[in-house]
TIFIMI-950886 format. One record per residue (C-alpha): z, y, x. Coordinates in nm, 3 decimals, always signed. Example, Ala and Ser with C-alpha at 12.3 -4.5 7.8 and 13.67 -1.06 7.14 Angstrom:
<recs>
+---------+---------+---------+
!      up !   north !    east !
+---------+---------+---------+
!  +0.780 !  -0.450 !  +1.230 !
!  +0.714 !  -0.106 !  +1.367 !
+---------+---------+---------+
</recs>
This chain:
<recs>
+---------+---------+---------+
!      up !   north !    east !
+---------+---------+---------+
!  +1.134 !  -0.521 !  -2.746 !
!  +1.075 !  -0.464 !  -2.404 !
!  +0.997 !  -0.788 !  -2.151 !
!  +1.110 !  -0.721 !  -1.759 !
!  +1.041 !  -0.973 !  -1.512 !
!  +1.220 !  -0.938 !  -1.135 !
!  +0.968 !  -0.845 !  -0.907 !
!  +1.041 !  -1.045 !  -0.557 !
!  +0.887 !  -0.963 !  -0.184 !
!  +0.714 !  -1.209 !  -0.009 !
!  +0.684 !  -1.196 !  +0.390 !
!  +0.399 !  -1.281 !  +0.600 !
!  +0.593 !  -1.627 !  +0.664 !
!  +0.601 !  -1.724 !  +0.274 !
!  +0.949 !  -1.649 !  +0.243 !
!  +1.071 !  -1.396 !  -0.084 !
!  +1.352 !  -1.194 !  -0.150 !
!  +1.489 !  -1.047 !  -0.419 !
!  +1.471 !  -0.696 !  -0.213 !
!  +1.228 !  -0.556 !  +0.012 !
!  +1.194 !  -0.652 !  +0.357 !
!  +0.982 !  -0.481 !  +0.612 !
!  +0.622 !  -0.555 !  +0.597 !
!  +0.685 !  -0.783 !  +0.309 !
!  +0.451 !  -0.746 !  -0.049 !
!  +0.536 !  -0.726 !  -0.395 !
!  +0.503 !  -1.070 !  -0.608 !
!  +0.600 !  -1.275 !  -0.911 !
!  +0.593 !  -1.568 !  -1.055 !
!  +0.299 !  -1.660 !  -1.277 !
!  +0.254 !  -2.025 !  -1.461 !
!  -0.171 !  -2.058 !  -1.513 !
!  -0.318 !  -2.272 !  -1.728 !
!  -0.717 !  -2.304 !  -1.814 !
!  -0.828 !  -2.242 !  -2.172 !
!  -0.898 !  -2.556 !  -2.351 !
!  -1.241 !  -2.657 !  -2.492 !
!  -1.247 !  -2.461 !  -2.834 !
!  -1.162 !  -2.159 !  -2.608 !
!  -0.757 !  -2.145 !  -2.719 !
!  -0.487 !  -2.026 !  -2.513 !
!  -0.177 !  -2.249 !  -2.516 !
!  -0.014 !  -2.365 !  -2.191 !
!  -0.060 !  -2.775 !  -2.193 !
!  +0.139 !  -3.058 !  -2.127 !
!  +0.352 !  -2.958 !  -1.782 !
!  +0.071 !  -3.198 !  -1.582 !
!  -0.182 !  -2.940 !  -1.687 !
!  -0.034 !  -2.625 !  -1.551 !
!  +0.134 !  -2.510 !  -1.236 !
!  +0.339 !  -2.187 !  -1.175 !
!  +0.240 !  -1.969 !  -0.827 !
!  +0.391 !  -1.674 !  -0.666 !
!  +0.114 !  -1.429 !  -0.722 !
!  +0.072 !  -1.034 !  -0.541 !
!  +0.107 !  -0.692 !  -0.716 !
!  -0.182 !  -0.509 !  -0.621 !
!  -0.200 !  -0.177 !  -0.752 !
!  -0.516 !  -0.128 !  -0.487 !
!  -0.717 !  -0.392 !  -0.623 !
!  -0.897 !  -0.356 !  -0.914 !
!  -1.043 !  -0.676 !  -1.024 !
!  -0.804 !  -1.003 !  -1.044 !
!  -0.831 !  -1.267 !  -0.778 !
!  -0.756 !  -1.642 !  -0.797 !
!  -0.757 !  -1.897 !  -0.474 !
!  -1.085 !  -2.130 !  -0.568 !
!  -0.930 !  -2.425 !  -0.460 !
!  -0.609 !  -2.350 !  -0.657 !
!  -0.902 !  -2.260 !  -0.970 !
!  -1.012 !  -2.590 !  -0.893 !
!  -0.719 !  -2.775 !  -0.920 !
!  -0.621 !  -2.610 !  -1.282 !
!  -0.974 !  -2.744 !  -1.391 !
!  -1.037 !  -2.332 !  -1.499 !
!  -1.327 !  -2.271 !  -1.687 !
!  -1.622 !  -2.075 !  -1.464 !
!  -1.733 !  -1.784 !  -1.702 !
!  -2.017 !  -1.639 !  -1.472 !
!  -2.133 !  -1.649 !  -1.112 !
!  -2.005 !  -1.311 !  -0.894 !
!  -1.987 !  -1.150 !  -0.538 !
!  -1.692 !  -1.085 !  -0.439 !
!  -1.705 !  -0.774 !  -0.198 !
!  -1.384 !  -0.660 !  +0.015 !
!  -1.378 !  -0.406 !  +0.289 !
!  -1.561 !  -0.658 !  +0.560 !
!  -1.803 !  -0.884 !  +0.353 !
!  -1.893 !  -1.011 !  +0.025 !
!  -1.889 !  -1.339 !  -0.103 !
!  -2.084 !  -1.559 !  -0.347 !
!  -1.846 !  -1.685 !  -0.620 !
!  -1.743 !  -1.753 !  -0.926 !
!  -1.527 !  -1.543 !  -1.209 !
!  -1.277 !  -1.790 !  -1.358 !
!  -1.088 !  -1.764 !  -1.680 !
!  -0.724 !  -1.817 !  -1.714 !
!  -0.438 !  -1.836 !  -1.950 !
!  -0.069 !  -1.714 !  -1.784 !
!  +0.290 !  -1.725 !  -1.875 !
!  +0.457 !  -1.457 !  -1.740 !
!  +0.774 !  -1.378 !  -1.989 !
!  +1.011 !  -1.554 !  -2.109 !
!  +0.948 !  -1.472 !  -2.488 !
!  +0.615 !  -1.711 !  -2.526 !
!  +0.357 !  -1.410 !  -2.470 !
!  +0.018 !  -1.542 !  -2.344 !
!  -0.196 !  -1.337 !  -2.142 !
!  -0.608 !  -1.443 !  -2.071 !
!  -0.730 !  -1.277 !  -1.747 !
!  -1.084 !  -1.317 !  -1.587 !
!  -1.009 !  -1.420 !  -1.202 !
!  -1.297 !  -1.392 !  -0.911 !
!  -1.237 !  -1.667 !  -0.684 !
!  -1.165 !  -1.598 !  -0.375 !
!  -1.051 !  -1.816 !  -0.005 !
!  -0.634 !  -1.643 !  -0.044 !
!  -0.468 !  -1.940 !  +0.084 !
!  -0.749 !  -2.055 !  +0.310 !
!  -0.743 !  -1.680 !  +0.476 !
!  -0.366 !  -1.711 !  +0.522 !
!  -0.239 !  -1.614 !  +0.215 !
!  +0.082 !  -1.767 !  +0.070 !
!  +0.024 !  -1.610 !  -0.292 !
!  -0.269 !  -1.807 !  -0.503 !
!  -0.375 !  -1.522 !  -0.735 !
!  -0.381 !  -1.133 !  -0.718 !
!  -0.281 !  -0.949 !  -1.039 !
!  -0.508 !  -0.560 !  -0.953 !
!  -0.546 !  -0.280 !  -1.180 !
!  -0.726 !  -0.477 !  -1.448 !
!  -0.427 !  -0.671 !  -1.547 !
!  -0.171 !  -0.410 !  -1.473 !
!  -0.301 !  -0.129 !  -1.681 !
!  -0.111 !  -0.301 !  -1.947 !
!  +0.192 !  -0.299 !  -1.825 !
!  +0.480 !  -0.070 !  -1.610 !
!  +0.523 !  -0.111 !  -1.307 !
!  +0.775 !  +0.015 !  -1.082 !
!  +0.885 !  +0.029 !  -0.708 !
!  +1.197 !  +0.284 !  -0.668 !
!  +1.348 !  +0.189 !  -0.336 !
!  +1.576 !  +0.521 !  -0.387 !
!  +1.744 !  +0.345 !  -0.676 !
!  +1.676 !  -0.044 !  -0.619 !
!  +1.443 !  -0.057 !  -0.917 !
!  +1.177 !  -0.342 !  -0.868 !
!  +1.002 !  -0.437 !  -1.239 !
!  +0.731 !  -0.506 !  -1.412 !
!  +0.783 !  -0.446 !  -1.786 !
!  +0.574 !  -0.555 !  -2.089 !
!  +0.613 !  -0.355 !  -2.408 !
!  +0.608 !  -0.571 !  -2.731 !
+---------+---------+---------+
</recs>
């Protein structure tokens, strides 16, 4: 069974829509949770978790998480990175994190780099890229009004 989650377009104000707006980016909503001590993925007690609109980047390749948003969800640090953009690189961390994404209790564990998003003006906390979205569809048709993500059982 297939899983298709609505794919929503944030503006440079915050704001989303449920279609595309000019200069607005694709996005979705993601709940994160940090693996607990013997390494298992559940999602906690609702305390321990927190649910973020988070970008579509089919241009990135790694996945990015805001550190102070890493912070917060108390997610493990699995290795210390740079983090290198088109302007500078960054010491930092890689972060490991368990997400929600579909409604059907599927648990996905991503390694993040931790990046400034928020603090840099972002109003996404995390950045799904290419590492992440290899293993799923995903598809912007703005000829038919087709805006999904879809997860193949």
């Amino acid at each position: 069974m297939a899983i298709n989650l609505p794919v929503y377009f944030m503006n440079s104000s915050g704001e989303f829509s449920t279609t595309p707006q000019p200069m607005a980016v694709p996005v979705i909503v993601v709940t994160f949770a940090a693996v607990d001590k013997d390494n298992h993925y559940q999602i906690p007690n609702p305390e321990k978790h927190e649910s973020a609109m988070v970008l579509i980047d089919t241009g990135a390749t790694a996945c990015y998480i805001d550190n102070d948003f890493a912070d917060e969800l108390e997610l493990p640090v699995t290795s210390e990175i740079q983090v290198r953009g088109g302007t500078s690189t960054i010491n930092s961390t890689a972060r490991r994190a368990v997400m929600s994404l579909t409604n059907d209790g599927r648990l996905f564990s991503q390694e993040f780099h931790a990046t400034p998003l928020v603090n840099n003006g972002r109003h996404f906390k995390a950045i799904l890229g290419m590492e992440f979205l290899q293993h799923c569809s995903f598809t912007l048709d703005y000829k038919n009004n087709k805006f999904e993500l879809l997860f193949n059982s």
